[in-house]
Every structure is written in structure tokens, then in C-alpha cells.
N, C-alpha and C positions, 0 to 999 in steps of 0.2 A: 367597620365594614365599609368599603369603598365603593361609591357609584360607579362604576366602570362604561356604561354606556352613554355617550357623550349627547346621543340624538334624542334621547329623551325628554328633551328640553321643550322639543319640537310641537308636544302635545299638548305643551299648553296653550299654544297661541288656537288649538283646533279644537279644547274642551270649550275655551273661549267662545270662540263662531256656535257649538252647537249650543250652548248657555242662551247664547243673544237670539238665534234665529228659534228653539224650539219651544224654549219657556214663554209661558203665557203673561211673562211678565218681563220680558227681553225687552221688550223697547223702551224700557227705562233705563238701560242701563245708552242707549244713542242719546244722552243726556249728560254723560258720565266725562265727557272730552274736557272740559275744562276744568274737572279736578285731576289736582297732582296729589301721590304718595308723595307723606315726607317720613316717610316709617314704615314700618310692618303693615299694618293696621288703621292709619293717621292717613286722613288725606283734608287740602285745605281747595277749598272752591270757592269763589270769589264772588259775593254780597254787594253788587251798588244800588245807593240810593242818592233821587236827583230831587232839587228843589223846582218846582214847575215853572213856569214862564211869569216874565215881569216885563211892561210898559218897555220899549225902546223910547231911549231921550235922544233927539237933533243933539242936544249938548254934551250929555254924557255919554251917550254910544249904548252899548249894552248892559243891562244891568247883571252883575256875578252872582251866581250861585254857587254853593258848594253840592258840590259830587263828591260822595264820598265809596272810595273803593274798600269795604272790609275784607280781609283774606279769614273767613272762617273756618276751624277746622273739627272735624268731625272723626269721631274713631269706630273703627267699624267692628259690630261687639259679637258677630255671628263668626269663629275662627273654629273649623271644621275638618275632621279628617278620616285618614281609613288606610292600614295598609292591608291593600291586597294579596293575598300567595296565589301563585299558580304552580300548579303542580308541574314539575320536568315533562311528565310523560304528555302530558295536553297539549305542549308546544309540537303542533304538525310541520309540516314540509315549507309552510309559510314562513317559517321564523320567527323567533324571539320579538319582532320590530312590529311584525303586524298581529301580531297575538294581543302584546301592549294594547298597542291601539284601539283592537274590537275591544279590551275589557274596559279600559279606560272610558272607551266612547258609549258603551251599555251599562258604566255604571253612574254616568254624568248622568242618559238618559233616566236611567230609571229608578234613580234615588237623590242625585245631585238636584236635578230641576224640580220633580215635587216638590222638594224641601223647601228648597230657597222660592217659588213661588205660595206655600200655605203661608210664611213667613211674611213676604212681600205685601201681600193679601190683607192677611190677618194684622198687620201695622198700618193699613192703610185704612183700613176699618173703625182702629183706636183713635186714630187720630179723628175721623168723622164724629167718633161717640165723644169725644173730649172737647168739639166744638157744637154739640148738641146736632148735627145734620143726618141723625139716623132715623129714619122713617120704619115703625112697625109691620114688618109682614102680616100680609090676609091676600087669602090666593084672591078674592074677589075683588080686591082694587090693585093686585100687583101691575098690573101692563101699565093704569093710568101713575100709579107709585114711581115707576122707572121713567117715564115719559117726564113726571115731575120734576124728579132729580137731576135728569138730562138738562131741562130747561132753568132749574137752578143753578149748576156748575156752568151753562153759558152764561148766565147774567153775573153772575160774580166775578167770570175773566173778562168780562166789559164785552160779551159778544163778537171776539177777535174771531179768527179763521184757524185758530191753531187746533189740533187732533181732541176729538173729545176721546175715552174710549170707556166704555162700561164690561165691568167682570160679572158675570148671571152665572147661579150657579145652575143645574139643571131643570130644575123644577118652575125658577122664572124662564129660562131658556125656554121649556115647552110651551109654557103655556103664550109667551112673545110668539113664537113661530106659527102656535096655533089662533092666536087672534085674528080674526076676518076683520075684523076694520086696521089693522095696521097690516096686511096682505099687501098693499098696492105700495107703504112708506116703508117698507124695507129693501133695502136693494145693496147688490152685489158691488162693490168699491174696491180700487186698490189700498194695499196699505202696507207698506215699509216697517221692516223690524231687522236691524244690523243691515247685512247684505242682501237680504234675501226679500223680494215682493210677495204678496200673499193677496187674495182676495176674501175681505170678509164682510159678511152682512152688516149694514149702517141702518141707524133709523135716526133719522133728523141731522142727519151725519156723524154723529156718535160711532165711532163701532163698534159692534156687538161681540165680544169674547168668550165665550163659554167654556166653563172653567169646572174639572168634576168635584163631586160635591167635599172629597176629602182637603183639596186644596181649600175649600171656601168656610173654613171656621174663625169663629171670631177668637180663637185662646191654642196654644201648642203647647206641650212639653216636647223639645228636643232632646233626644235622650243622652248620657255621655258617651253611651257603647264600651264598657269596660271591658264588655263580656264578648268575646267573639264571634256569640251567635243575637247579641243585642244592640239594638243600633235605628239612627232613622228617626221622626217626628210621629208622635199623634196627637187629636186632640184633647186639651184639656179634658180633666171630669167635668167642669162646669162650662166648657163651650157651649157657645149656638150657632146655629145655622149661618152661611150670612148670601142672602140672597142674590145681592147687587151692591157692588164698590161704583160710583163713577165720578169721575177725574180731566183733567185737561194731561195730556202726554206729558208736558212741560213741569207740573205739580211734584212729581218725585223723580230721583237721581238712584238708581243702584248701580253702585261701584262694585266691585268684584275684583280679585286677585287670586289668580291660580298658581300655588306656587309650583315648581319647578318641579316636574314628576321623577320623582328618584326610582331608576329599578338597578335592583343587584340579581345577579346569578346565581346559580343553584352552590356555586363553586364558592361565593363569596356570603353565603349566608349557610353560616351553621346551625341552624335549628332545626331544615327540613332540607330535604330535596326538593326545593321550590323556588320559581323565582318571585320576586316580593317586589311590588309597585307600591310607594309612597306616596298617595294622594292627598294635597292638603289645601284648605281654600278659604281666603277672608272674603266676609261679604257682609253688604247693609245693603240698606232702603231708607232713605233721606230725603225729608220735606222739608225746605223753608218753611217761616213761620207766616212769613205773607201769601202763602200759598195753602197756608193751612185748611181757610175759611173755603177752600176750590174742592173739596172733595164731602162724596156723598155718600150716603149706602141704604140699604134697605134691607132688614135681618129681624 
């Protein structure tokens, strides 16, 4: 069965944009520039490490160090897909072109992005548990718990200027916005995610992301979707909550690859009168390991 629509190529560079600007977890991927695909799934982004500063000699000039460039590479283990039918008779006066598009763009939004952010999430969590940096929830120390965290992940990036951001799920969210003594330390900040500016609440300049509670578990089963009406992530039997992730922006990389959306015609697909959109998408969430020690959580 032959793709016959040549523009549908178009939409991936626009699930893309809506991926980065509307996931709560997009601006990891304005991280993602300096890895290259050398495959499907394979991409290799680039590791240096320097030897720090030595005495200059009058005699000898400078003393050498090695800088070493490692090209490491990483395979990305979340490869995802779905093909859509649309029924002949649903394509209105718009056309075949923009029909695509709204389905495409409402099923990025509302199955494509949950997903890959409970994921994003829920890995960046493990990684906190696996370097001991998880702080027990109790509503009655949560605000000073995140305040802690906050001030944790700056002292371990050496107190640089780079983006902190913290993920709350609702329940710290409320009770941050309801706190009377952090009232006057929150404030409205710009903040960059792909192309798109955004203004979100900071506390100590952290900002603050709130993130609903199904995205914020600590465990998923992703399902296979064998079945046509089964499909999509929930949480494990034995998840937990997870309150608060926080991070320096810099700490994780999510790379993404949407592959090329194949749609055929009602004319070119013999099984229904329908036309069929091929959706398919590799993706991760990648921490260095010297950035391990940078991430926090509270669950």
C-alpha cells in the first residue's frame, strides 16, 4: 500500500513544536542540539572532561592537560506508535490536509505528551531514589521539604545561574501557593521552553511547574496496544505518589524522533473505507552520570 501524499511529511517538524512548547517536560529536550542520530533509535552526544588549572612556569610556558572529548552513545528505549483510521465520511470541506493535521495535533496533545512526560518524570525520580536524594512526604513539612531540595540541587551545581525547575504534583502545589510566609517569595518570571515564552511562578528562582497528579508517579506500565481499543500508560500496581522532582534545566536531555507520518487513502487501503495515519515516535530522557548527584525529589 503506497503513501501517496507527499506533504505529510510536513507534520512532523509541527508534532515536534507542539511536543517542546506544551509538555511539561519540553524544555529538556532545548538540551537535545548537540546530539546526533546515527540510527533509528542511537544517538551519540558528546562527554568532556578537563584536568583543572596548573602553576604557569617563566620557563616552560603552560602546563598541558588532557581534555578528553568522549562521543557517548545512548539508544533510546521508549519506540511508540498508533495508526489512526479516519472514516471517508468525517473528512468535511476542509480537506484530507487539514483533517490530518487536527488528528495528528489532538492526539500528540492528549495521549502523545501525558505519556512521554509520566515517563520523563517517573525516570527522573529513579534516578534521585538510586542516589538516596528522596525526602519523605508529610503535608506538614512539605513547603519547608521543597524549599530544602531547591537549596540542595543549587549547592551541588556549584550555585551557577543556570534554570532551576521543580515538578509539584497538586497537592504540594496547593499547599506552596497557600503558604502565607512564602506569599511575598513567589513571583511571576519569564521562562523559555522551544520557541515559545511562558511566564511561570519561581520561588528562590527555581520555577515552579505543576504537573497533574497522573503524570507524577513514581512506576508506569506502558501498555503494547495490541488491541484497538487498548493502548496508553498507567501507573504501576505498586506506584507512589511523587510530590516534587527538582533539577537544574541542564541535568537531563530528551531527544525525540517523530517519524515521518504516512497517510494513505480510502482508495489505497483495503480494509475499510478510511483513510489511515501512521504515527510513530522514538524517544528518551538521559542524565549524565555527573549530573546524577543534581536531581531531587520528594514522594
Amino acid at each position: 500500500m503506497a503513501n501517496n501524499i507527499a506533504y505529510a511529511s510536513r507534520y512532523s517538524t509541527e508534532i515536534d513544536k507542539i511536543i517542546s512548547q506544551k509538555s511539561k517536560t519540553g524544555m529538556f529536550a532545548d538540551n537535545s542540539f548537540k546530539s546526533k542520530f546515527v540510527g533509528a533509535n542511537t544517538v551519540i552526544m558528546p562527554d568532556i572532561e578537563f584536568v583543572g588549572l596548573g602553576d604557569y612556569s617563566r620557563e616552560n610556558g603552560y602546563p598541558v592537560g588532557d581534555t578528553a572529548v568522549k562521543q557517548t552513545s545512548y539508544t533510546l528505549t521508549k519506540d511508540r506508535g498508533r495508526q489512526l483510521p479516519i472514516d471517508a465520511q468525517d473528512a468535511d470541506e476542509s480537506g484530507v490536509a487539514d483533517l490530518v493535521g487536527k488528528v495528528a495535533g489532538e492526539f500528540t496533545r492528549t495521549q502523545v505528551i501525558p505519556e512521554m512526560d509520566a515517563y520523563n518524570i517517573s525516570s527522573l525520580y529513579k534516578v534521585a531514589k538510586k542516589n538516596n536524594n528522596v525526602t519523605t512526604f508529610a503535608e506538614a513539612t512539605a513547603v519547608k521539604d521543597l524549599i530544602a531540595a531547591i537549596n540542595a540541587v543549587d549547592e551541588k551545581s556549584g550555585y551557577s545561574d543556570e534554570q532551576l525547575i521543580a515538578f509539584v504534583d497538586p497537592t504540594l502545589y496547593s499547599l506552596l501557593m497557600n503558604s502565607p510566609e512564602l506569599t511575598r517569595m513567589i513571583v511571576a518570571s519569564d521562562f523559555k521552553q522551544g520557541e515559545a515564552n511562558f511566564k511561570v511562578n519561581t520561588l528562590n528562582g527555581c520555577a515552579i511547574i505543576p504537573v497533574s497528579a497522573n503524570r507524577m508517579m513514581s512506576d508506569y506500565t506502558f501498555k503494547a496496544g495490541t488491541k484497538a481499543t487498548e493502548g496508553g500508560f498507567a501507573p504501576a500496581t505498586d506506584a507512589k505518589n511523587i510530590r516534587a522532582v527538582v533539577l537544574p534545566q541542564s541535568s537531563a536531555t530528551l531527544v525525540k524522533k517523530v517519524e515521518n507520518l504516512r497517510v494513505f487513502t480510502p482508495d489505497e487501503n483495503i480494509l475499510s473505507d478510511s483513510y489511515v495515519v501512521d504515527f510513530r515516535l522514538y524517544y528518551d530522557l538521559f542524565v549524565k552520570k555527573n549530573k546524577e548527584q543534581t536531581i531531587f525529589a520528594i514522594a
